[in-house]
C-alpha angles and dihedrals in degrees: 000000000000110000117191123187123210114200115171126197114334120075136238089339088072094032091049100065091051095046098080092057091043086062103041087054090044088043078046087058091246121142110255133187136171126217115198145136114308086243092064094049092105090043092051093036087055088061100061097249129122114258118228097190107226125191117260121186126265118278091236089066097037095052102063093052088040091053090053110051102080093053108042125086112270092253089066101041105057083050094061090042112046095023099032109037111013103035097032115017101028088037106060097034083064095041105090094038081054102049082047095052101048095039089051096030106041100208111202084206139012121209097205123203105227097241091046107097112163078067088058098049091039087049091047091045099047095037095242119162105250134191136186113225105198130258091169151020112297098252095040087063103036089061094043079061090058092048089052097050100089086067095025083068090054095055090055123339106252108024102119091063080051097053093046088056097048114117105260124218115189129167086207110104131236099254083058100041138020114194133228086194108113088213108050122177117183120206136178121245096249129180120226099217129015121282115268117227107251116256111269084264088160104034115221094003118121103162108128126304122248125190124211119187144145099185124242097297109068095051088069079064130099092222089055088100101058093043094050088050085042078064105036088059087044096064091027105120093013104137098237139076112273123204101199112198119195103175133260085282105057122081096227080202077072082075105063121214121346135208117273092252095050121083126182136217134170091223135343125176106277088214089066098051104036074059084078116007117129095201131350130221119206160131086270094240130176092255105043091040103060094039082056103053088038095065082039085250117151135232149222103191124196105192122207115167148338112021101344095092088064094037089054088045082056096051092047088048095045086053085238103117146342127260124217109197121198109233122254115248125204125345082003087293110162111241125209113262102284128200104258088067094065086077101054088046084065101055093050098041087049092053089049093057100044087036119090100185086066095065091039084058089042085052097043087063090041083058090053099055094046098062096061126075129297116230094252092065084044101046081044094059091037085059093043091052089054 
């Protein structure tokens, strides 16, 4: 079986989600590839799969967008993310490389990012089977698909009503997510190795374990600087050892000096430090926040645009963490980390950590996932069904 996955902009947030299937086909001895932009081809080519180089707009088109999602009111902004630049910009600069790959290729099944639309209309014009393999909660991304439509149609007329009816695969569980997808498949967040100990970045020193990280977005922002430095205050004086990660495209010397007890990387493998985190701070994406609940580790999320408001409601809900929510300024318009926030993440940081019931609801979730499939049996009956 030949398995191709399509990932469109975003980074390892949108990879991440398609990698566990990509190594249960290549472990089941089937062909895999991934398409995606140019400027992933190092990230997919680290993980041991084949690069099929797409097409991605120009940065001159995606910054603007990009600059503005964390400001404008939420309205807007889903606008300029799921219409603008996935289903139309992102869309049909992929278009073409994705006709070529799956005409040349022949794919038996394409794993589709969400985000991620010329996959869908070449699926839908050459008659291959297609799946969507979850970034997000269920709902987030059924209406991201609405919002789309307008430009969806213009990539190929239909394809909306195509994309809603495409089997739907998501390693969120059920108590976090109920689907509107009429084809629903559950997974557990596997690894697909052990975790590694971390390096001895603080010597002798063994006090618990926080995670800081925003993910690999934010650090393309210009506002990237002030909310890493929100968090490093934040943390400034807690008594633990703290793993800051910024993002492949943020310079960590931008930050000055650090606490002792700080250290600062631009990525590690979030496999290795969920292993033995105590709490995790972050945006409450849809990477980080499933990896979280997954090892039963809880969270403090700071949302700060697309999905993450909904992701940090559902670990609050779930009793697994605490949101801090930056307030809105004028005409409900999102404004940057600020520095009075750094505060209130302390304290809620501070009330994870001394809090039991936190990491029993983080658990509780961890329990969940683990009682579904793993991608390989799905992958198995995927294969049985061709």
């Amino acid at each position: 079986m030949r398995v191709l996955a399509a990932c469109s902009l975003g980074g390892a947030g949108h990879l991440g989600p398609l990698r566990p299937f990509l190594d249960a086909a290549g472990k089941a001895g089937h062909d895999t590839m991934v398409i995606a932009p140019p400027s992933m081809a190092a990230m997919v080519e680290a993980t041991g799969h084949r690069f099929w180089s797409g097409g991605e707009p120009d940065e001159s088109e995606v910054a603007p967008i990009r600059e503005q999602l964390p400001v404008v009111d939420p309205v807007e902004a889903t606008v300029l993310g799921n219409r603008d630049l996935f289903g139309r910009l992102a869309a049909q600069a992929m278009l073409p490389f994705m006709a070529e790959a799956v005409d040349q290729w022949r794919p038996d099944l394409i794993l589709r990012d969400p985000c991620e639309y010329s996959s869908a209309a070449v699926a839908d014009a050459t008659d291959t089977r297609v799946v969507q393999v979850a970034i997000s909660l269920a709902e987030v991304e059924w209406g991201s698909i609405a919002v789309a439509a307008p430009a969806l149609e213009e990539l190929r007329p239909g394809l909306s009503d195509v994309v809603l009816s495409t089997p739907y695969w998501t390693r969120f569980p059920a108590v976090l997510d109920p689907s509107p997808f009429s084809t629903t498949v559950r997974t557990r967040e596997p690894t697909s190795r052990s975790a590694r100990p971390l390096p001895q970045w603080w010597g002798d020193d063994d006090r618990r374990l926080v995670y800081v990280t925003f993910g690999t977005v934010l650090a393309h922002m210009r506002s990237a600087g002030a909310a890493f430095t929100v968090m490093l205050d934040a943390v400034g004086g807690l008594d633990a050892r703290v793993l800051l990660t910024v993002g492949p495209a943020f310079d960590p010397t931008q930050l000055g000096s650090v606490p002792s007890h700080v250290h600062v990387e631009q990525w590690v493998d979030q496999v290795d430090v969920f292993a033995q985190a105590d709490a995790v701070v972050c945006h409450g994406g849809s990477g980080t926040t499933p990896g979280a609940l997954a090892a039963g580790v809880p969270i403090v999320a700071v949302p700060m645009f697309a999905d993450q408001f909904v992701n940090a409601e559902r670990v609050v809900s779930a009793a697994a963490g605490i949101a801090v929510v930056p307030a809105a300024g004028a005409e409900g318009r999102r404004q940057p980390l600020t520095p009075d926030l750094a505060a209130r993440i302390r304290v809620a940081l501070d009330e994870v950590l001394a809090t039991d019931s936190f990491r029993l609801g983080a658990q509780t979730v961890a329990d969940a996932m683990v009682a579904t499939p793993t991608p390989a049996e799905i992958l198995d009956l995927v294969h049985l069904g061709l």
